[in-house]
C-alpha positions as a printed Julia matrix, in Angstrom:
75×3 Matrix{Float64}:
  -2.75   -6.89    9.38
  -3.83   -3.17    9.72
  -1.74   -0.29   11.73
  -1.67   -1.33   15.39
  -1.59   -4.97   15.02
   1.22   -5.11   12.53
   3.6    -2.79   14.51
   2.98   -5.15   17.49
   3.48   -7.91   15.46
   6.99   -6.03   13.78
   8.28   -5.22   17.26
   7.48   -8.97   18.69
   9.65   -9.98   16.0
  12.29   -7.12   16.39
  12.37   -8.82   20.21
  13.48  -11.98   18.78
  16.38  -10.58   16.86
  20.05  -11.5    18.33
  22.3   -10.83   15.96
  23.45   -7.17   16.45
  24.13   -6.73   12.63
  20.32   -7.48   11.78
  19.18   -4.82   14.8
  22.06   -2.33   13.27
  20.35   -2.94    9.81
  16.47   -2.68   11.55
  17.71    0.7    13.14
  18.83    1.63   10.02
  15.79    1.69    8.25
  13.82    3.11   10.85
  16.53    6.39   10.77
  15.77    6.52    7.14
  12.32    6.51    7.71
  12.48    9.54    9.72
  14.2    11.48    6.99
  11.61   10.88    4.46
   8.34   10.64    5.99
   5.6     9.83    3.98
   2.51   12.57    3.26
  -0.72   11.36    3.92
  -2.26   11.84    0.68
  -6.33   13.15    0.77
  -8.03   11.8    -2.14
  -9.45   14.99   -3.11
  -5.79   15.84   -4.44
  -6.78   13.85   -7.2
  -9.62   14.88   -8.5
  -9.39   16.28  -11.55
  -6.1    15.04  -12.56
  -8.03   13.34  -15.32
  -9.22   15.01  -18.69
 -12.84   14.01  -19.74
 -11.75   12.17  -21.89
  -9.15    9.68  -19.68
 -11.93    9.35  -17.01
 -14.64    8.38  -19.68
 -11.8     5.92  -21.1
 -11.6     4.73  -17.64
 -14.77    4.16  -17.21
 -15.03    2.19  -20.06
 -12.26    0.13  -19.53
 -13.42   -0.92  -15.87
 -17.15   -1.64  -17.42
 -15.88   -3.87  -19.83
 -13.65   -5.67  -17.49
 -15.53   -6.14  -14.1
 -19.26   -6.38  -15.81
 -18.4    -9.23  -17.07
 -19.2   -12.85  -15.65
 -16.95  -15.95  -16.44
 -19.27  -18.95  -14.9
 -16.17  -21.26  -15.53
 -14.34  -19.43  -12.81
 -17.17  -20.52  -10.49
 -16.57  -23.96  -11.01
């Protein structure tokens, strides 16, 4: 579930709550929410976090892992 769907989905089920403690609790949450919202991060923050050197690690490490082709798993 992606952005719109699961807050419909979270406040069908918030609906459905009758115990007062469990809505206290949900309320809760959302308040602290509100006090530390969360930054939208732009992906262009992190480049160049990485020396040469990490990225080319990095590199090497997903090459070796994902280039390779296990036909037992296919089975």
């Amino acid at each position: 579930m992606y952005g719109e769907a699961k807050k419909l989905h979270l406040i069908e089920e918030i609906l459905k709550i009758e115990n007062d403690a469990v809505l206290d609790e949900v309320n809760s949450v959302i308040n602290k929410s509100k006090l530390h919202p969360v930054d939208r991060k732009s992906f262009k923050e992190f480049s160049g976090i990485w020396s040469v050197e990490e990225a080319d690690e990095m590199k090497r490490i997903i090459e070796e892992s994902f280039e390779q082709i296990n036909p037992d798993d296919w089975k």
